[in-house]
C-alpha positions as CSV (number, residue, x, y, z in Angstrom):
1,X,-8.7,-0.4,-8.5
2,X,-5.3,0.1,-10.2
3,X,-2.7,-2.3,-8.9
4,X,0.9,-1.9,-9.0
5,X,3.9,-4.2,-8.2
6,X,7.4,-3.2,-7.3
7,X,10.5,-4.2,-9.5
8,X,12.0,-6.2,-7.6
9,X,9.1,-9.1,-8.2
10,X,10.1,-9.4,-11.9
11,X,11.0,-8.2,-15.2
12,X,9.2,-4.9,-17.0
13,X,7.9,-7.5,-19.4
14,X,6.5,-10.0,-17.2
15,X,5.0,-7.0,-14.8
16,X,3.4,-5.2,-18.1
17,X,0.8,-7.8,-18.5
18,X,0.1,-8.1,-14.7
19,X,-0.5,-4.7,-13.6
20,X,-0.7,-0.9,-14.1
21,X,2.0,0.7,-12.5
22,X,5.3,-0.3,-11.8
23,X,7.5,1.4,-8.3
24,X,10.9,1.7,-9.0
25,X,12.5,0.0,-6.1
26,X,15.7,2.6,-6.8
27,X,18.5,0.8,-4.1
28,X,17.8,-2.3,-6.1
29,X,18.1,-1.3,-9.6
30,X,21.5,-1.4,-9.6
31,X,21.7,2.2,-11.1
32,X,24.4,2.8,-8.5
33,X,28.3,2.4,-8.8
34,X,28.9,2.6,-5.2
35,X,27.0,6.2,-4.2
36,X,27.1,7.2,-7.8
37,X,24.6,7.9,-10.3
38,X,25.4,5.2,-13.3
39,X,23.3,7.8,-15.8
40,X,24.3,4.8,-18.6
41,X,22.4,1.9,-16.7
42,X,19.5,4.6,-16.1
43,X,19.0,5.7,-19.5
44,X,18.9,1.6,-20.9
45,X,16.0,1.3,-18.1
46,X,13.9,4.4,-18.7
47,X,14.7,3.2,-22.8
48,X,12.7,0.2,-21.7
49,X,10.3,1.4,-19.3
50,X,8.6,3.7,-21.8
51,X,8.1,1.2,-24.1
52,X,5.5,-0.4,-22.2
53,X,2.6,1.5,-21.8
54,X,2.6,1.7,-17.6
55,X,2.0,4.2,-14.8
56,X,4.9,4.5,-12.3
57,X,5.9,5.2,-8.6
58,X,9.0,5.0,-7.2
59,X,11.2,4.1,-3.8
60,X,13.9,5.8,-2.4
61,X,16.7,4.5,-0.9
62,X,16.7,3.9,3.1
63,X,18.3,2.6,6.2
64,X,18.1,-1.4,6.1
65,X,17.2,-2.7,9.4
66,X,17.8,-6.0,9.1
67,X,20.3,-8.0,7.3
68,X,19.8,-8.9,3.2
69,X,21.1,-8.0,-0.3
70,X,20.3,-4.2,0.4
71,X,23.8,-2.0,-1.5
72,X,25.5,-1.0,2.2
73,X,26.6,2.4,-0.4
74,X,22.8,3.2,-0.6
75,X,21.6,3.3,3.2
76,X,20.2,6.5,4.3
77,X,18.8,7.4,7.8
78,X,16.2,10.3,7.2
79,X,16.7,11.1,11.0
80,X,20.5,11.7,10.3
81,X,21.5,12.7,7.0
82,X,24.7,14.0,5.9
83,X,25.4,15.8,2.3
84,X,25.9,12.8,0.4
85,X,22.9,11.2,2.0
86,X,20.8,13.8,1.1
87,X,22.1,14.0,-2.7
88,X,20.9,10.7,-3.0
89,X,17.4,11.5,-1.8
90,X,17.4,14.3,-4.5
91,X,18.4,12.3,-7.1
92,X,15.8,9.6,-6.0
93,X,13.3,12.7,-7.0
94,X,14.9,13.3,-10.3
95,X,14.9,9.7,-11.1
96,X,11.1,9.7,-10.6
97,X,10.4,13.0,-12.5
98,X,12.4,11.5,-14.9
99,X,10.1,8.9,-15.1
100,X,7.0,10.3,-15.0
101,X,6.5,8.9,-11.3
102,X,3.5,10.4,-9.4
103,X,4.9,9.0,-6.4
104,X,8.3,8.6,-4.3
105,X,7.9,7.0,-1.0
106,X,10.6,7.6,1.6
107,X,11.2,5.4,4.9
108,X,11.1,7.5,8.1
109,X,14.2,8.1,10.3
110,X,15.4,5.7,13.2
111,X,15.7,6.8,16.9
112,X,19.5,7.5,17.4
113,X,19.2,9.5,20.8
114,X,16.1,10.6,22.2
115,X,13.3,9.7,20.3
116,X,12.3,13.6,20.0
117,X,15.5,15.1,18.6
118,X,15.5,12.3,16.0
119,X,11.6,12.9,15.4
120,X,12.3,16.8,14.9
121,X,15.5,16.2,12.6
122,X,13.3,13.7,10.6
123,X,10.9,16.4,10.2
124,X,13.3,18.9,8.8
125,X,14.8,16.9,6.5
126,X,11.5,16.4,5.1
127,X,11.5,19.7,4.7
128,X,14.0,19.9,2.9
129,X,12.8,17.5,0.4
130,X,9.5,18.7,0.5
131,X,11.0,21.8,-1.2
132,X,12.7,19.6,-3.7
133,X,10.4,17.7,-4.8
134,X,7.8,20.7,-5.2
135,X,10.8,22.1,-8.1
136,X,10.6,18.8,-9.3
137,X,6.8,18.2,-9.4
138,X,7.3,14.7,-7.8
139,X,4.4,14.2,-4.4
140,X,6.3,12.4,-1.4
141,X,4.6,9.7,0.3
142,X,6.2,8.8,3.9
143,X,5.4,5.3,4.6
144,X,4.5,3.8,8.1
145,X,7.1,1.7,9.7
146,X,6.8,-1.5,11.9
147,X,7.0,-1.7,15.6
148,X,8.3,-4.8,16.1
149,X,11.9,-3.2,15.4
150,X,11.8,-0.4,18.5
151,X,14.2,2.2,16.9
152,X,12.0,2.8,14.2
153,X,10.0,6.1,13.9
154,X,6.3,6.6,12.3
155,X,5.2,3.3,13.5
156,X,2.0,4.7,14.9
157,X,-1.0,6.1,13.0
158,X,-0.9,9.3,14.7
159,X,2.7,9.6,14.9
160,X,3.3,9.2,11.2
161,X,0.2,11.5,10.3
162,X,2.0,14.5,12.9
163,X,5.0,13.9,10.8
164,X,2.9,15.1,7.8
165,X,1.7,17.4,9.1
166,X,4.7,19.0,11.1
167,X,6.6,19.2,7.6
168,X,3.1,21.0,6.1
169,X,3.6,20.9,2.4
170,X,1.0,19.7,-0.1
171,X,4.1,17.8,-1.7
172,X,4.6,15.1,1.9
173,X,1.8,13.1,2.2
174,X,1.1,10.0,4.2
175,X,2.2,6.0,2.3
176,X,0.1,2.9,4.4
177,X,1.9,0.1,4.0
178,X,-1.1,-2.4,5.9
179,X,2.0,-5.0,6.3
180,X,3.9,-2.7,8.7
181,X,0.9,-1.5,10.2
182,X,-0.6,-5.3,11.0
183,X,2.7,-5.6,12.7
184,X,2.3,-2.4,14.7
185,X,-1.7,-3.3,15.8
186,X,0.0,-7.1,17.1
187,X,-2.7,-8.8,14.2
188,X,-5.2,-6.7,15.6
189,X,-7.8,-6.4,13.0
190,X,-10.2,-3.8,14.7
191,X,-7.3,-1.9,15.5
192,X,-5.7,-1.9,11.7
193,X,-9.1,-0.5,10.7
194,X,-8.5,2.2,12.9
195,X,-5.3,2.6,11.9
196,X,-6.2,2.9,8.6
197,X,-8.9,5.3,9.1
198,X,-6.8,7.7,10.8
199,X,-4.4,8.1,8.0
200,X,-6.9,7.8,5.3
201,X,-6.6,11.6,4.9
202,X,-3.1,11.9,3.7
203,X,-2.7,9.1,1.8
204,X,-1.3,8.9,-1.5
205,X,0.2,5.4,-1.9
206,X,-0.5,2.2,0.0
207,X,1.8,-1.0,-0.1
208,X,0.4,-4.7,0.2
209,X,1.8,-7.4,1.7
210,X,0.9,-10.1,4.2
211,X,2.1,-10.9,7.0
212,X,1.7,-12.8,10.8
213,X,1.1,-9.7,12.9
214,X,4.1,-10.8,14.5
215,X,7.6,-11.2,14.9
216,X,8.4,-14.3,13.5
217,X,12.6,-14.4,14.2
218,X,13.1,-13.1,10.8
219,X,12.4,-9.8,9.6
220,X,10.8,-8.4,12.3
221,X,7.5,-10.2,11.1
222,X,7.8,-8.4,7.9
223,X,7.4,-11.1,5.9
224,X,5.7,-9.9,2.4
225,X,3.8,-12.7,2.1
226,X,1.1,-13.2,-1.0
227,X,-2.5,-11.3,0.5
228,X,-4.2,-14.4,1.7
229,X,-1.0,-16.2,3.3
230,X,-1.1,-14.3,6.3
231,X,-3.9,-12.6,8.4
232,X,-4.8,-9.3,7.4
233,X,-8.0,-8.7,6.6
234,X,-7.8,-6.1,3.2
235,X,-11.8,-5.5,3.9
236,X,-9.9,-2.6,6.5
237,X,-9.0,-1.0,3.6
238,X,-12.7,0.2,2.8
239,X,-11.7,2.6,5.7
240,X,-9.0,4.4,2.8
241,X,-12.5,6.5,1.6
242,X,-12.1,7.5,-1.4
243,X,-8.6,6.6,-2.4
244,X,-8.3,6.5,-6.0
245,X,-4.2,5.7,-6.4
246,X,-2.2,2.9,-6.3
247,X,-2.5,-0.7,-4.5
248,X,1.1,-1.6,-5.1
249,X,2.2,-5.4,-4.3
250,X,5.7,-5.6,-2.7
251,X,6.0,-9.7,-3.3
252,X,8.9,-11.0,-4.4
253,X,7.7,-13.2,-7.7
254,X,5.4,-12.5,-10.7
255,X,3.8,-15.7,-9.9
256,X,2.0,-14.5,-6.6
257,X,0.8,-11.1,-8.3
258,X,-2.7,-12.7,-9.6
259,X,-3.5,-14.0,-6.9
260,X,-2.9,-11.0,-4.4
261,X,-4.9,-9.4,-6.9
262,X,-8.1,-11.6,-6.7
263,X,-7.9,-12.1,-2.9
264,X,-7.3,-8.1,-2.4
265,X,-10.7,-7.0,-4.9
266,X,-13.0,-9.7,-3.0
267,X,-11.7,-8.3,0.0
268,X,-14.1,-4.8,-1.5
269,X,-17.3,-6.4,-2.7
């Protein structure tokens, strides 16, 4: 298995001896002056990033539903995107080409108006990006969104995989994140199996957390726990085939990165 741990759990230094790949969590790099490109602040990271020897995946930026520390400048509904919006989404694909990312997962769009129009308008942005990103050599991955928060699109196996499909471009495929998708199935272990069996076919990217299978008043459930602090049972991801890309840890310290991996390769024997 290759695991992989987003940037905002720690430094490059402290990530390099813990896993193989790193995501580039882009709205929290602070690369951004407001909505522009800082090129300076990109070139000291990439300096640094390709000193270590480590595979990489990236994260666009997208809407924040729920309060935090996420740049207000940065937030991006995929279902509603205006020029700038989608010149940030491009330059989410350069950064990754730049650095040598296999992978650049984007959030799916909200429900502004009827849930249709905004699944259609989703759809051709994708498109749009699609086409982008095949210039650019960089695979999409659209990742699987909760349904504890209601407005949120591609919360359901089969609605995320007709996304993929609608878009039909070998440069979308499909990101499980089995946090989000616990949340969707209630803590339902037999049905996160079959959720994870129906998307097995697109994916190219999964993320790991843990979670409650609920919503807990903060978050909407989403909690990122450590694997093994919550319920999820990681054994469902047997049902991924045969996967061969990235288990990527979205925690939020170093610290709990050992031992999400141990608890997540038992969870295969």
């Amino acid at each position: 298995m290759k695991f992989g741990a987003s940037t905002f759990a720690g430094s490059l230094s402290d990530l390099n001896v813990l896993v193989d790949s790193i995501e580039l969590y882009i709205p929290k790099m602070n690369l951004y002056s407001g909505r522009v490109l800082q090129k300076d602040r990109l070139n000291l990271f990439l300096d640094e990033f390709f000193s270590y020897d480590l595979l990489c995946t990236a994260h666009a930026p997208y809407f924040p539903d729920f309060s935090g520390e996420y740049p207000p400048d940065l937030s991006v509904d995929m279902s509603d995107l205006n020029g700038a919006d989608l010149r940030l989404l491009t330059e989410a694909i350069d950064i990754t080409a730049l650095a040598g990312g296999d992978v650049l997962v984007l959030h799916p769009g909200r429900i502004t108006d009827a849930p249709k129009k905004s699944f259609w308008r989703m759809v051709h942005n994708l498109r749009l990006l699609a086409k982008y990103a095949e210039d650019a050599g960089v695979l999409l991955g659209l990742e699987n969104k909760e349904k504890t928060d209601p407005l949120n699109l591609c919360c359901d196996a089969e609605e995320l995989m007709s996304a993929v499909k609608a878009v039909d471009s070998e440069y979308l495929g499909a990101v499980l994140d089995i946090g989000h998708a616990n949340l969707t199935c209630g803590g339902d272990q037999k049905k996160l199996a079959e959720f994870v069996k129906t998307v097995s076919p697109d994916v190219v990217h999964v993320h790991v957390h843990d979670n409650h299978g609920r919503n807990t008043g903060q978050y909407n459930g989403d909690e990122h726990l450590c694997p093994g602090q919550g319920i999820i049972d990681y054994s469902v991801l047997k049902n991924l085939g045969r996967f061969d890309g990235i288990f990527n840890f979205e925690l939020f310290s170093t610290d709990e990165i050992p031992l999400g991996k141990e608890y997540v390769s038992k969870a295969f024997i």
